[in-house]
N, C-alpha and C positions, 0 to 999 in steps of 0.2 A: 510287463508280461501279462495282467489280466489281461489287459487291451487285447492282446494278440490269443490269448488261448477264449477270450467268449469271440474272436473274431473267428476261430478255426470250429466251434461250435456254429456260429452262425452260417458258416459253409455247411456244414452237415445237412441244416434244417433247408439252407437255400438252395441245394442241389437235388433236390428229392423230384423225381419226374414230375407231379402238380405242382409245385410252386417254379420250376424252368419253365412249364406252358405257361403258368400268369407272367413269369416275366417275357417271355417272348410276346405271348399278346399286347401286353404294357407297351413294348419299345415296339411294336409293329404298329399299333392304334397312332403311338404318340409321333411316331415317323408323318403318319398320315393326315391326324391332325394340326400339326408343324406345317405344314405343305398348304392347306386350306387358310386363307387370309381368314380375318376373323374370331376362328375358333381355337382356343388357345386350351392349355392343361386344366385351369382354372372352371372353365366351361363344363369341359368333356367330366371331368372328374364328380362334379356335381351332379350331372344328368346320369353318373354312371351310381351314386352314392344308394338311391334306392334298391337298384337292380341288385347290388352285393351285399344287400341287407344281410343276407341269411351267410352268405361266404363265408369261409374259414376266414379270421382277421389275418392271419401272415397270407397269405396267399393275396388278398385282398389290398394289403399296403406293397407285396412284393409288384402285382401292376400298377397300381397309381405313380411306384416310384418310378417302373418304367417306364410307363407314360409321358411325366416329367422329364424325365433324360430324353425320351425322343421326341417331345416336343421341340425341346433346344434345339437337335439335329436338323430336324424338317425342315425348321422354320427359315435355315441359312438357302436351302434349296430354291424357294422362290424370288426372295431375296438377290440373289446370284444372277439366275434363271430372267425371272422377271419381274425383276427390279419392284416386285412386291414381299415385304416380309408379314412373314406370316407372327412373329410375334416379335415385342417394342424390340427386346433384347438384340435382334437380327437387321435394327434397321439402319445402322452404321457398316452393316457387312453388306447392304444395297450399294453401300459410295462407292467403292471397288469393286465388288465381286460381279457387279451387274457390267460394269467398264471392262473387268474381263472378258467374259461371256461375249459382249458385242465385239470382241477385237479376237473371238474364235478359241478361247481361255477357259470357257465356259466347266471345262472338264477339270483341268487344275484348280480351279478355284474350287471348286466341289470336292476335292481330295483336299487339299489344304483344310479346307472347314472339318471333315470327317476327320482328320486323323488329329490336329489339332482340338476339337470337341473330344477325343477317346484319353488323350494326353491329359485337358483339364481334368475329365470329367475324373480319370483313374485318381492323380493326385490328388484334385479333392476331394476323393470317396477318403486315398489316406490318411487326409491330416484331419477329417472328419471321425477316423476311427482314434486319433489318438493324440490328435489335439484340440480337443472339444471343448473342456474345459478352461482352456486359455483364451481362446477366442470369448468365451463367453463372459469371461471376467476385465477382458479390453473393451467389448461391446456395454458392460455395464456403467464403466466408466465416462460414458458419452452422454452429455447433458445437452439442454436445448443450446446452450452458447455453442459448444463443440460441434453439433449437428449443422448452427448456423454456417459457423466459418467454413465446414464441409462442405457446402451447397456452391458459398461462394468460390472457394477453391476450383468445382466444379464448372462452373459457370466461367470463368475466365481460363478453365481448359479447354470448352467448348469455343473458344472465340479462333480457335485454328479449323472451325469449321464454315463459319463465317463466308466463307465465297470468295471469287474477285472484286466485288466490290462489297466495302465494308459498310455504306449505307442501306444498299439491301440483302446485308447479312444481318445489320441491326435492326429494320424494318419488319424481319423476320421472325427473330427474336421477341420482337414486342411484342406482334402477334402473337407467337405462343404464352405468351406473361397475362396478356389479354383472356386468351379461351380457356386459361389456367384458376381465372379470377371467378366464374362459371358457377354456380351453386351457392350454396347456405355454407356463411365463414362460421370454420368450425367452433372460435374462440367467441366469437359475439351472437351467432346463431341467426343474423341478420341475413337477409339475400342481396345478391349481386350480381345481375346482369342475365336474370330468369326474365325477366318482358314478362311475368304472370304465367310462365309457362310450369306445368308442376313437373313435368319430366325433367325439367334444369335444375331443381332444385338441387339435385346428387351431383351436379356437375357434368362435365362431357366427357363419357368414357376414351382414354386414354386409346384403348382398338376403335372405338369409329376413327378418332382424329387421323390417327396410324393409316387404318386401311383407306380413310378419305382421301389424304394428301396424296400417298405411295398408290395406294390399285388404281382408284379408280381417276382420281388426277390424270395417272400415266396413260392408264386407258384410253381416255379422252384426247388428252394431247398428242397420243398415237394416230388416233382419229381425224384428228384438224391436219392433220401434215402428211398429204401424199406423198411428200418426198421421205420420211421415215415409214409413214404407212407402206409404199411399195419397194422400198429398199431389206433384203433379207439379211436377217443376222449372221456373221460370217460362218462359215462351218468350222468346226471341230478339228485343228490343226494337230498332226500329231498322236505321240502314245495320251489314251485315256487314263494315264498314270502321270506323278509329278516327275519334275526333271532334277537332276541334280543340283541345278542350279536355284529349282523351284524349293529344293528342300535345305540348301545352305540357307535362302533366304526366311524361308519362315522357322524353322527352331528358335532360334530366339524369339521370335514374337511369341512363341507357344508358351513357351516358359512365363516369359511377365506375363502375357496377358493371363495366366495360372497364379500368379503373383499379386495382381491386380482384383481379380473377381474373385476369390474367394474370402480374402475379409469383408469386403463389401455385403457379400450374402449373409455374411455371420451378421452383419448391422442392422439394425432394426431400419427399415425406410430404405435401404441400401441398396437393393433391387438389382437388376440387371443392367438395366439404361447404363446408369454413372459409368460404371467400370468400362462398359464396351467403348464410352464417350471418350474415356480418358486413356485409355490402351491405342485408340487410334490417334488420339494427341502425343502421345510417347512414341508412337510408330513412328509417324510423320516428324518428328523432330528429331528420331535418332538415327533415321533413313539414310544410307551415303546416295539414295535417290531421291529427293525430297520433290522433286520436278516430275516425280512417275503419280502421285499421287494428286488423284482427280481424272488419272489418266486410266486406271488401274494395277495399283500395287498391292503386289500378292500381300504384302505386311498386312495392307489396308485391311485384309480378310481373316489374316491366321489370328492376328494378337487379338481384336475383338470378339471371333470365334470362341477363339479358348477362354477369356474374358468371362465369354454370356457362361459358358457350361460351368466352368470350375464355380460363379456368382451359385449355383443351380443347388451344388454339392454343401454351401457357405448357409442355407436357407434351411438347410436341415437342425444344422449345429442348435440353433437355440431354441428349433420347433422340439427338437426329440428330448432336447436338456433343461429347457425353460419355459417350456409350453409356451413360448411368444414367437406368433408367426409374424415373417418379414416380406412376408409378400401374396398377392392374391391365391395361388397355387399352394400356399403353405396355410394362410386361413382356413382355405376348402380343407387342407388334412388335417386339421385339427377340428374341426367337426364331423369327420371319415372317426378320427379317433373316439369322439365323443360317442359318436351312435356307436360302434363297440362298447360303451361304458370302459375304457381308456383313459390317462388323465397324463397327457405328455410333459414330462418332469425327470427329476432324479429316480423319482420313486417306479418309474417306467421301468429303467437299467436293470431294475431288482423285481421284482413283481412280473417282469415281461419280459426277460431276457432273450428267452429266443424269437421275441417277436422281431425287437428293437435290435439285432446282431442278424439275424435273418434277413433283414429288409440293408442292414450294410452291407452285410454279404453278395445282396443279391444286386447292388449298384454296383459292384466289381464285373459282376457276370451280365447286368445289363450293356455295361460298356462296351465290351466284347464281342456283344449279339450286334448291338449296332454300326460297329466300325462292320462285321462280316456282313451287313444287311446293305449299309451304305456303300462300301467299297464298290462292291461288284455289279451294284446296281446306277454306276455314277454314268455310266453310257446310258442307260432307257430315261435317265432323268435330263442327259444335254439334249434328246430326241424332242425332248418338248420345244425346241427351237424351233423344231422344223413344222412346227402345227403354224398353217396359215392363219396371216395376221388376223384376220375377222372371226374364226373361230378362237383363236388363244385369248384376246383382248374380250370379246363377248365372254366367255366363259370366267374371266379373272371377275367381269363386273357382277357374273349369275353367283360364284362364291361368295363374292364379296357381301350381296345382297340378302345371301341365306346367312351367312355367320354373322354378321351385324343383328340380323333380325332374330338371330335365334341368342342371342344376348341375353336380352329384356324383352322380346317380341314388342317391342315399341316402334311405332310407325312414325315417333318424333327422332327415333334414330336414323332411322332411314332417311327422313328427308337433312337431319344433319348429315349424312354418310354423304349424299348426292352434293347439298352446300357446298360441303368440305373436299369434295371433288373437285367441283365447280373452283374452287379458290387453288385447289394442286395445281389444275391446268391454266387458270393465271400467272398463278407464277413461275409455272415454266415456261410460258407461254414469254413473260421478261422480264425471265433470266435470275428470278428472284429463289436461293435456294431454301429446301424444305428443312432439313437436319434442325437448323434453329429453334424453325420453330417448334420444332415438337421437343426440345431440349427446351425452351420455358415453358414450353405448359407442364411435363414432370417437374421441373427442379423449380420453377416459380413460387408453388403452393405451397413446396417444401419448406422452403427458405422464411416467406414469409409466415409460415406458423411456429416455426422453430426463433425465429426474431423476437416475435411477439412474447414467446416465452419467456426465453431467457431473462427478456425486461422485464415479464410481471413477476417473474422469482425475483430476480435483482432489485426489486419494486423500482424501476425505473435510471438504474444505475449503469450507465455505457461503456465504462470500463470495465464488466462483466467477459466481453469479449477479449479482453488485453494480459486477463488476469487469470486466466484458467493458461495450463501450459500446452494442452492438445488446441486450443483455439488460437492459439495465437499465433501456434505453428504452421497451422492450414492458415492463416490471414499471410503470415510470411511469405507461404510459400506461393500464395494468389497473386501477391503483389508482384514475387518475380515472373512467375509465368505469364503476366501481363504487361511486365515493361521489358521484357526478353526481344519479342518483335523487332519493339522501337528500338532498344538498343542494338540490334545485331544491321538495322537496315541503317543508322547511322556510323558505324562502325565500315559498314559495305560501303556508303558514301565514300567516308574518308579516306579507306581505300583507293576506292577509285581515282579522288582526286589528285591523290599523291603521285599514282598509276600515270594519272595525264599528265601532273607537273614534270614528270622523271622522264618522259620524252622526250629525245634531242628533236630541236627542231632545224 
């Protein structure tokens, strides 16, 4: 019951006409910045950090939060639209949602993400409010051996995205393990694959590699292929609303992937990626159409959707409770806190009550703004179809060129942005798909520094992984989702053949 009466306090302070304008500006800013490849919460919040110096601090944290929530939002928009996401979290809602869109779906897919994202994002503002402290003490319990097995886990759910062909699905994969390998090892403080370059040092931001493969890749290979170049995207078939069918099919995905992404965010390193990764591996395998995906499956869209937003709600938990940020957007607020002279902790809940119930409050009322901001605005967002190829494609690569550069204003990004373009439209060019790779360059780094650890605690002991009971479980359950495949295509064999022997001849 305190839970609930500082939460009906925190409604008081979060309904007051200035802090409803900061959050509508918040989820209007963060809509728009979603939308711009590039430029993510992370960015915008820090460039925004001086300007609110002087700001009342609840007002101040009630926009950044909205921000962050429409960031999520936007970023499914281009995503869908044009098969560029605007940020990592969105870039498993390009495999389908873009496959939509070109089969005239473009509008469902966009309601599915919206009301799906308002779904997550509600329940996890809930168990935010009042299961904070549980999450945080399952998160504590997570040691470099357990984070290992995680990764792995991960990584062998990723392999259902792998392509039709599984050599240049693994081809792909290296690659990203490769650009993943990129800078100064954090553990030996040695470099790796800098060529003397000092802007490599930090490694290759995660948004060039994103916007290099997805924008401007696509850009290009839209470019080389008059027969896609002059071929128009279908029109808009239909109510600009889901169909009944469209909404038997995704509730369930809503749900898990609400299921899926918000422990994740609660984890330290846990981010957005994994969950979205893993929520479209659960989709695709739980599918009674498992043959529509690649094709575009509305699942493909709702569960990763709900996935990124509820991870978004999961990030807060141990920023407001533990002062430990889980991700670049929760870093930035914790230095937001700081310049208030702030110290994000227990001691926050009591000292700052109506800051820290305020700013919950006002992630309820965010949600709200957004799903009425998205909804009805999901027609002027399918219009973007209809913007001719050579102005939509130009313009994706002029965004993509200013939010890269307004990064680090590095000119060594830039010409990686173009590389890394250069290498998109290779490989689409044959047939080699991108997902992988950008699933080992996140989860490569990871893994291998969390390895690393667990042996130098262990001092060198390999049964370290066997003997924790959370590690062993995630190794368990790797190994099945890895011989699952093989088993069910042998099992189809035998079928089959019995199918042929049972034939009267």
């Amino acid at each position: 019951m305190d839970a609930l009466d500082s939460l009906l306090a925190g409604f008081v302070t979060a309904l007051t006409l200035t802090n409803l304008m900061w959050s509508l500006v918040g989820v209007t800013l963060g809509t728009l910045i979603g939308i711009l490849p590039g430029i993510g919460p992370a960015l915008t919040i820090a460039l925004l950090l001086p300007v609110t110096a002087k700001l009342d601090a609840t007002g101040a944290f009630i926009m950044f939060a909205g921000l962050y929530y429409g960031a999520m939002y936007g970023s499914s928009t281009t995503s869908i639209l044009l098969n560029t996401p605007g940020e990592t979290g969105s870039i498993i809602t390009a495999l389908e949602g873009n496959k939509m869109a070109r089969r005239g779906r473009g509008a469902a897919a966009l309601a599915t993400a919206a009301i799906g994202s308002f779904i997550a994002g509600t329940i996890g503002t809930v168990l935010l409010t009042f299961l904070a402290p549980v999450f945080v003490k399952l998160a504590l319990r997570f040691g470099p051996a357990e984070y290992f097995a995680l990764m792995v886990f991960a990584f062998t759910a990723a392999s259902a995205l792998l392509g039709s062909s599984m050599a240049r699905g693994v081809a792909s994969l290296i690659l990203g393990l490769v650009i993943g390998l990129v800078g100064i090892d954090v553990l030996t403080g040695q470099t790796r694959l800098s060529f003397g370059v000092p802007a490599l040092l930090d490694g290759i931001d995660i948004v060039v590699v994103a916007v290099g493969l997805f924008a401007v890749g696509e850009a290009l290979h839209i470019a080389s292929r008059p027969d896609l170049r002059d071929t128009e995207i279908s029109a808009v078939k239909g109510s600009l609303w889901m169909t009944r069918e469209d909404w038997r099919r995704s509730w369930k995905p809503w749900l898990r992937g609400t299921g899926l992404g918000f422990p994740f965010g609660v984890l330290p390193a846990g981010g957005t990626e994994i969950p979205t990764f893993l929520s479209y591996f659960l989709e695709k395998k739980l599918s009674k159409r498992p043959e529509e995906f690649g094709q575009g499956a509305i699942e493909g869209v709702a569960g990763p959707e709900a996935a990124n937003n509820a991870a978004v709600a999961g990030v807060l938990v141990p920023l407001l409770t533990l002062g430990l940020p889980t991700s670049a957007t929760a870093a930035i607020l914790l230095v937001a806190f700081q310049q208030y002279g702030l110290q994000p902790g227990p001691l926050l809940f009591t000292g700052s009550s109506s800051l820290v119930w305020g700013l919950i409050a006002s992630l309820y009322i965010g949600n709200v703004m957004l799903l009425v901001l998205n909804l009805p605005l999901v027609g002027l967002w399918v219009r973007l179809l209809a913007i001719p190829g050579p102005l939509l494609y130009g313009g994706i690569l002029v965004f993509s060129t200013v939010g890269v550069y307004s990064l680090n204003r590095s000119t060594v990004d830039l010409l990686l942005l173009y590389l890394l373009g250069l290498l998109g439209f290779v490989m689409r060019r044959y047939d080699f798909p991108i997902a992988p790779c950008v699933i080992g360059l996140i989860l490569g780094p990871m893994m291998e520094q969390q390895f690393r650890r667990a042996l130098q605690i262990s001092q060198g002991d390999w049964s370290v992984f066997i003997t924790h009971p959370l590690s062993l479980a995630f190794l368990v359950l790797a190994v099945l989702v890895f011989l699952t495949p093989f088993v069910l295509r042998m099992l189809e064999r035998r079928l089959a053949a019995r199918a042929a022997s049972d034939v009267p001849r």
